[in-house]
N, CA, C and O atoms as a CHARMM CRD file, in Angstrom:
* protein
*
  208
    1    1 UNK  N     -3.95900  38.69500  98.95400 PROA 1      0.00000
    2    1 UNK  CA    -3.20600  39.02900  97.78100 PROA 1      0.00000
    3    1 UNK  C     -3.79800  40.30800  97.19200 PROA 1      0.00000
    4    1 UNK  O     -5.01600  40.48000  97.22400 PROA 1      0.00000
    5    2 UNK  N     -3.01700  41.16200  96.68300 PROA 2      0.00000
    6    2 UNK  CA    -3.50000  42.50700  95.89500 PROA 2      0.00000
    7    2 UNK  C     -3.02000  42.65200  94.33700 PROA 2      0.00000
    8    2 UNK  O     -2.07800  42.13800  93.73300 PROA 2      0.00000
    9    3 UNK  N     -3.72300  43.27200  94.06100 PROA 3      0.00000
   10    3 UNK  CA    -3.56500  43.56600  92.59700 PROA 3      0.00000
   11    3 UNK  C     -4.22200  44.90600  91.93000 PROA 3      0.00000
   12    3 UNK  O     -5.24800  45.41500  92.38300 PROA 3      0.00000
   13    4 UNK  N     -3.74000  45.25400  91.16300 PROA 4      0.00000
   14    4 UNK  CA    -3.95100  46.42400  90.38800 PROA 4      0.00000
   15    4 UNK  C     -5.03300  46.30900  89.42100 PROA 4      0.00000
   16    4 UNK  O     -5.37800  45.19700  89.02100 PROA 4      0.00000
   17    5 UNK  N     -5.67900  47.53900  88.95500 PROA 5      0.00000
   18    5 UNK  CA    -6.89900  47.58100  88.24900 PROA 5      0.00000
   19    5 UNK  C     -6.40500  49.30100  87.56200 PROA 5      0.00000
   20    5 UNK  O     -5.58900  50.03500  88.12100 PROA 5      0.00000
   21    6 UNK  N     -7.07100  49.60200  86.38200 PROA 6      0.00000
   22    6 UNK  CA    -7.02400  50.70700  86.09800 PROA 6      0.00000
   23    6 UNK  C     -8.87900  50.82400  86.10500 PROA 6      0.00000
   24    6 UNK  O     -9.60700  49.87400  85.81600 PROA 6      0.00000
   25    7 UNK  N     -9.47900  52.51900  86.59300 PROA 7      0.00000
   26    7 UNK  CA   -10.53300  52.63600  86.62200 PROA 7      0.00000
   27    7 UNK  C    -10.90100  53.98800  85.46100 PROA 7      0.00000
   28    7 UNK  O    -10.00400  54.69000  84.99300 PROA 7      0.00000
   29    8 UNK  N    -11.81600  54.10300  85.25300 PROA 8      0.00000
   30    8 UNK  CA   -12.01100  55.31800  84.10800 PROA 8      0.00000
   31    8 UNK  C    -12.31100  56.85300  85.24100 PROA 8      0.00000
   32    8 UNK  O    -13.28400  56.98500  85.98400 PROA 8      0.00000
   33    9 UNK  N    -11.29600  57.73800  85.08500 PROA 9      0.00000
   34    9 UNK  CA   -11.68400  58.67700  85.56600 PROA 9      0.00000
   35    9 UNK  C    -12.49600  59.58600  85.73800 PROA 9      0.00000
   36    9 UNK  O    -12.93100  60.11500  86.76100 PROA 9      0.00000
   37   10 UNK  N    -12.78600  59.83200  84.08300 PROA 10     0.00000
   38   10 UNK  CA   -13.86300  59.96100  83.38500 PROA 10     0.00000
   39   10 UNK  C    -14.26200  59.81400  82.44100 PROA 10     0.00000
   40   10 UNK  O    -13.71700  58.77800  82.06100 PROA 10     0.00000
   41   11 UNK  N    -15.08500  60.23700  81.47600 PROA 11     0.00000
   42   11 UNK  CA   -15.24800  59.71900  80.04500 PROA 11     0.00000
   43   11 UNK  C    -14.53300  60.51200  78.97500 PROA 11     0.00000
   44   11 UNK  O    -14.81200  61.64700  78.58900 PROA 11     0.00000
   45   12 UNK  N    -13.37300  59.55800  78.48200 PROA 12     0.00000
   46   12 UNK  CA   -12.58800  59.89000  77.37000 PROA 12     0.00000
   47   12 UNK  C    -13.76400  61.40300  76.26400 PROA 12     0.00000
   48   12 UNK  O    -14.94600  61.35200  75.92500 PROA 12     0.00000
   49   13 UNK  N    -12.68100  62.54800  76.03500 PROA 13     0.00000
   50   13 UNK  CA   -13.29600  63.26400  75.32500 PROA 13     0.00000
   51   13 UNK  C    -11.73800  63.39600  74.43700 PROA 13     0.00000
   52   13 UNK  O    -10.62900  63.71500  74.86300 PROA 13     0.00000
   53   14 UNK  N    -12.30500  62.90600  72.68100 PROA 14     0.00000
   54   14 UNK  CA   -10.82500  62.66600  71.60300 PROA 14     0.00000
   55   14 UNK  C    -10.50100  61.15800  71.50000 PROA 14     0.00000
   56   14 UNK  O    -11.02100  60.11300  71.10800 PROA 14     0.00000
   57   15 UNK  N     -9.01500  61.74700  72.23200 PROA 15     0.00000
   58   15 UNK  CA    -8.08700  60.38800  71.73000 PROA 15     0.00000
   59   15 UNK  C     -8.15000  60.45900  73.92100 PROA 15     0.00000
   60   15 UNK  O     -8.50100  61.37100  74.66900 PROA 15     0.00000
   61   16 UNK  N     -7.63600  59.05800  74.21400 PROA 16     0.00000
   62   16 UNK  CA    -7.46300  58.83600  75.58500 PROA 16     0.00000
   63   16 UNK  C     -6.23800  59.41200  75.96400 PROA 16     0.00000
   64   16 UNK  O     -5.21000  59.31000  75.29600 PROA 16     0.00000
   65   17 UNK  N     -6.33400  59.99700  76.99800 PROA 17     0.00000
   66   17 UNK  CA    -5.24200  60.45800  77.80100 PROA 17     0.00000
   67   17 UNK  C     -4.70900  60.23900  79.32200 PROA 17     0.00000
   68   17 UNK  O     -5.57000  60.59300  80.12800 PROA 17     0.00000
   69   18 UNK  N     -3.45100  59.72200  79.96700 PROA 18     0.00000
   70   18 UNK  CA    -3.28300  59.11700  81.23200 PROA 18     0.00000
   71   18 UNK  C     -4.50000  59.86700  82.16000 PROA 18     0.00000
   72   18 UNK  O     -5.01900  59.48400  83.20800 PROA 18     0.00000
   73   19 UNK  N     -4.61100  60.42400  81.79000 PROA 19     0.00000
   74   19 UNK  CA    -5.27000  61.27300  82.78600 PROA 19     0.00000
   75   19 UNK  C     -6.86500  60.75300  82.88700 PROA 19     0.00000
   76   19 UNK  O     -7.49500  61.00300  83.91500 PROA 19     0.00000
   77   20 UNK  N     -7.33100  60.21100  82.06700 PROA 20     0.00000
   78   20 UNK  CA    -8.49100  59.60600  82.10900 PROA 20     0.00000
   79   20 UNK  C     -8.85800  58.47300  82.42400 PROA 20     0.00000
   80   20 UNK  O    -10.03700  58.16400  82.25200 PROA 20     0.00000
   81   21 UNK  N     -7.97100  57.59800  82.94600 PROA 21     0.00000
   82   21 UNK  CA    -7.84400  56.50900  83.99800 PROA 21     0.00000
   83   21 UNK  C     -6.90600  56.54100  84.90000 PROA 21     0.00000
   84   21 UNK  O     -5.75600  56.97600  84.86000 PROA 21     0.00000
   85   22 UNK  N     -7.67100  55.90500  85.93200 PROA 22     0.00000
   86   22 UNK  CA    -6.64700  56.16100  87.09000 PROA 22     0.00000
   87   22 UNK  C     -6.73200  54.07900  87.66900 PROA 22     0.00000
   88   22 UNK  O     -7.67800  53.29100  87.67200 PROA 22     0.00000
   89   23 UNK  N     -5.18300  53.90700  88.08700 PROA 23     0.00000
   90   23 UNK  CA    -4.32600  52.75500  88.40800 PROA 23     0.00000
   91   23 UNK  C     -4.82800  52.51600  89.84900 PROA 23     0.00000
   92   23 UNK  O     -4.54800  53.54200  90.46900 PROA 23     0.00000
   93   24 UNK  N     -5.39500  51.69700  90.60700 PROA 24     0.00000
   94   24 UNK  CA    -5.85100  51.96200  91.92300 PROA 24     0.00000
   95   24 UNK  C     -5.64900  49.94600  92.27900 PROA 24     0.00000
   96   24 UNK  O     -5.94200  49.04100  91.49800 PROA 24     0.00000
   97   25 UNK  N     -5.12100  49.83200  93.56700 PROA 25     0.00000
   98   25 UNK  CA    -4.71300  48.77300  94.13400 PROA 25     0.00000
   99   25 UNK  C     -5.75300  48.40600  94.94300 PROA 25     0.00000
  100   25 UNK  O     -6.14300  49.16500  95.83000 PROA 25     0.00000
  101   26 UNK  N     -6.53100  46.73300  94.63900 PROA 26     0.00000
  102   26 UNK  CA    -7.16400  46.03300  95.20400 PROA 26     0.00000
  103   26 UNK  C     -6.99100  44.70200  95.99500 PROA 26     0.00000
  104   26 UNK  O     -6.24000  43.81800  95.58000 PROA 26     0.00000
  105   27 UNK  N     -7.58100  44.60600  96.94200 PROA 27     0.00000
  106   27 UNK  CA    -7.47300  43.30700  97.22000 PROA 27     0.00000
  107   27 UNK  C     -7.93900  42.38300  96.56800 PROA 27     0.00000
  108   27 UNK  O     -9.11100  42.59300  96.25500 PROA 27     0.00000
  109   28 UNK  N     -7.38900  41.10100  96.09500 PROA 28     0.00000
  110   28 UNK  CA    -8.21000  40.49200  95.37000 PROA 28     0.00000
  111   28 UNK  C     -8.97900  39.07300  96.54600 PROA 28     0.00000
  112   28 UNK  O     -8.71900  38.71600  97.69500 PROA 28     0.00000
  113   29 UNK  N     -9.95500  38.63100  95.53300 PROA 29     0.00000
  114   29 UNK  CA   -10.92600  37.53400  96.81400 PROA 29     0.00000
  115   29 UNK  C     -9.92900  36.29200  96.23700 PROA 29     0.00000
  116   29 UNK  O     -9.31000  36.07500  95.19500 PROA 29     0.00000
  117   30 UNK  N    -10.16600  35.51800  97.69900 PROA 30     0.00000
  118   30 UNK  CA    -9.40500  33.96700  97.56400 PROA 30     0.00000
  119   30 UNK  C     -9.70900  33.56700  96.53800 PROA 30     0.00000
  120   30 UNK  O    -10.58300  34.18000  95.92600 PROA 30     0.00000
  121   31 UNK  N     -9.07000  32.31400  95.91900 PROA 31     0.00000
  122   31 UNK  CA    -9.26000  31.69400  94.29800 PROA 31     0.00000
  123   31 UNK  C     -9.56500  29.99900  95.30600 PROA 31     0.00000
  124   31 UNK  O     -8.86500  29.39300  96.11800 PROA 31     0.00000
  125   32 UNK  N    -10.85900  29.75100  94.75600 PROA 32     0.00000
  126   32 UNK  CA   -11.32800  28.41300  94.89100 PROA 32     0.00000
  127   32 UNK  C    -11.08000  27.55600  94.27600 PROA 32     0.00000
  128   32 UNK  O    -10.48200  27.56600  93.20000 PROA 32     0.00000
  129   33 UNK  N    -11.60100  26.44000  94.99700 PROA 33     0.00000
  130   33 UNK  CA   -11.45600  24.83900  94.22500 PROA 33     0.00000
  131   33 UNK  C    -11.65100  25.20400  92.49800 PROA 33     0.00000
  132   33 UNK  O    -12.45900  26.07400  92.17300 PROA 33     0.00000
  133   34 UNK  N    -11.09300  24.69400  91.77600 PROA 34     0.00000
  134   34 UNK  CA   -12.17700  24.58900  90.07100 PROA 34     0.00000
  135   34 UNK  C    -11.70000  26.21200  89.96900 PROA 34     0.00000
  136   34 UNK  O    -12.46700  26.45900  89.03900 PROA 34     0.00000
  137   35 UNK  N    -11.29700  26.98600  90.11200 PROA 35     0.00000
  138   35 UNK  CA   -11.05900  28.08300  90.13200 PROA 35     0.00000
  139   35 UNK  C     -9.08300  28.72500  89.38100 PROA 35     0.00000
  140   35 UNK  O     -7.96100  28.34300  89.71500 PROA 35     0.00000
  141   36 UNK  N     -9.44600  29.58600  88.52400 PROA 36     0.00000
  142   36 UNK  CA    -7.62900  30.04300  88.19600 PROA 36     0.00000
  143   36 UNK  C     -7.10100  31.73400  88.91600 PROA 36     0.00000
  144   36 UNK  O     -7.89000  32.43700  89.54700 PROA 36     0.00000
  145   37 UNK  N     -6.36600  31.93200  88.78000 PROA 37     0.00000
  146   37 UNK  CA    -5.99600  33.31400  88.81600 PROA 37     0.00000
  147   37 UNK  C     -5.57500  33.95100  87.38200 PROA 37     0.00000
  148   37 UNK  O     -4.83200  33.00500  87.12200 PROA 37     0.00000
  149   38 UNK  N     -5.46600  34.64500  86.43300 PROA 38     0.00000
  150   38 UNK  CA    -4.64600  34.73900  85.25400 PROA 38     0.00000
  151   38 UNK  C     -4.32900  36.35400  85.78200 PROA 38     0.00000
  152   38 UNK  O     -4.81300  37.16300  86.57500 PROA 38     0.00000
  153   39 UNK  N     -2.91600  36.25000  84.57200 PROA 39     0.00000
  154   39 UNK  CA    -2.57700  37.69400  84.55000 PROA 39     0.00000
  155   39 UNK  C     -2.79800  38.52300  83.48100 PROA 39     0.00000
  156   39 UNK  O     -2.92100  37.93100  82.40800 PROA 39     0.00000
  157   40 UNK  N     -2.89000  39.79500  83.45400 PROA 40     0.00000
  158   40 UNK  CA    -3.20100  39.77500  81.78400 PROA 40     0.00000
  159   40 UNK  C     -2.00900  40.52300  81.37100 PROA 40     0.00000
  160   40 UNK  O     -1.57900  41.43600  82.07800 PROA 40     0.00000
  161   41 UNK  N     -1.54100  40.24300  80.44600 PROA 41     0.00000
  162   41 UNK  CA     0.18700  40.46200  80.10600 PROA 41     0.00000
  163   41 UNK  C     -0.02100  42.28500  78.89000 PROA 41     0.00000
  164   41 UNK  O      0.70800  43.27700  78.89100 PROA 41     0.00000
  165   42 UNK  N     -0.97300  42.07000  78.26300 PROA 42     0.00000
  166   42 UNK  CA    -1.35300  42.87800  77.29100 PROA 42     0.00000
  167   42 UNK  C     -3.16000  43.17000  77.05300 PROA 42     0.00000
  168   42 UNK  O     -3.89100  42.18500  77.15600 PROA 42     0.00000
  169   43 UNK  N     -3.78800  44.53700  76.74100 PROA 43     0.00000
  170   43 UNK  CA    -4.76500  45.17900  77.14600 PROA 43     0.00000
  171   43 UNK  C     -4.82600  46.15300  76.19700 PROA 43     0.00000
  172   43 UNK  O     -4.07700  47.12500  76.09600 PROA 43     0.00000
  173   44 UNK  N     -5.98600  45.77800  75.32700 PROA 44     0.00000
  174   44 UNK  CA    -6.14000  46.91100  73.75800 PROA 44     0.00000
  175   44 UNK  C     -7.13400  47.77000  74.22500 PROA 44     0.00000
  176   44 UNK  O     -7.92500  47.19400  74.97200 PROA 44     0.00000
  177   45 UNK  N     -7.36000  48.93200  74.04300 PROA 45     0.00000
  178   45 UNK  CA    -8.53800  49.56900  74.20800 PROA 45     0.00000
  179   45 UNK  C     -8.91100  50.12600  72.48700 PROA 45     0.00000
  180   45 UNK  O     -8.45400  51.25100  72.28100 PROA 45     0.00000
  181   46 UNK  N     -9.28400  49.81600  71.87900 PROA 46     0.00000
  182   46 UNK  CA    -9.55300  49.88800  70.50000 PROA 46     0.00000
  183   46 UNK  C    -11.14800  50.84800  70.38100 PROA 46     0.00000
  184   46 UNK  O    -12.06500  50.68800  71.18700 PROA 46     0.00000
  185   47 UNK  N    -11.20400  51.93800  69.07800 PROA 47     0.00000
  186   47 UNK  CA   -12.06600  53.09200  69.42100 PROA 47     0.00000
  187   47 UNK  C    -13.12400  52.24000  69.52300 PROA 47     0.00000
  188   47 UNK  O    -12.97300  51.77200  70.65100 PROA 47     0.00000
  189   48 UNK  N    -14.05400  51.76900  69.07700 PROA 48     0.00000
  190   48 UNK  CA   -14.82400  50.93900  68.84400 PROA 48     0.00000
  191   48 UNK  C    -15.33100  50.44500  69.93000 PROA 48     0.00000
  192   48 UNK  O    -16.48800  50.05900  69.76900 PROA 48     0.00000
  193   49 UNK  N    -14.90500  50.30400  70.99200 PROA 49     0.00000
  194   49 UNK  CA   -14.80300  50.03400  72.40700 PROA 49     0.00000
  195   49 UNK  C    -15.63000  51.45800  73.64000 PROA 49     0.00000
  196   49 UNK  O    -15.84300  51.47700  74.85200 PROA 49     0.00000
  197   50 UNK  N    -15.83100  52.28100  72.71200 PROA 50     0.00000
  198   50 UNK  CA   -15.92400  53.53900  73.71100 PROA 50     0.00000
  199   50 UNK  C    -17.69000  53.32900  73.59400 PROA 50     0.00000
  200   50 UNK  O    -18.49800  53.92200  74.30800 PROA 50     0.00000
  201   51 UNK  N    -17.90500  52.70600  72.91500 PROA 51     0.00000
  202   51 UNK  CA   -19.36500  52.72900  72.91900 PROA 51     0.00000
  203   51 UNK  C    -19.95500  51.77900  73.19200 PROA 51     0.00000
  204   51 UNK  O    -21.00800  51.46000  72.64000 PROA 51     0.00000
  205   52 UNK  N    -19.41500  51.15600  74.06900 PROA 52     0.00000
  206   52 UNK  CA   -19.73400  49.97700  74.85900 PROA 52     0.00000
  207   52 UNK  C    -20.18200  50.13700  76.45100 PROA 52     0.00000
  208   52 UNK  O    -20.45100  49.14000  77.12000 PROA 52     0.00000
């Protein structure tokens, strides 16, 4: 199964721009016993966050 990831292109300089992450397709690993898959429907990047 594959799935999508966004990666940081580089480090945001301002406000973020498409251009500073890039969308890149992974395989994902099997899901085990006791184990879920989730999707994530919605994804905040809030400033506060950059210094993490």
């Amino acid at each position: 199964m594959k799935g999508k990831k966004y990666i940081y292109a580089h480090k945001f300089e301002g406000m973020p721009k498409l251009t500073d992450l890039q969308l890149v397709e992974v395989e994902l690993p099997p899901v085990n016993d006791g184990e879920v898959l989730v999707e994530v429907e919605c994804l905040s990047m809030d400033p506060y966050m950059r210094y993490y």
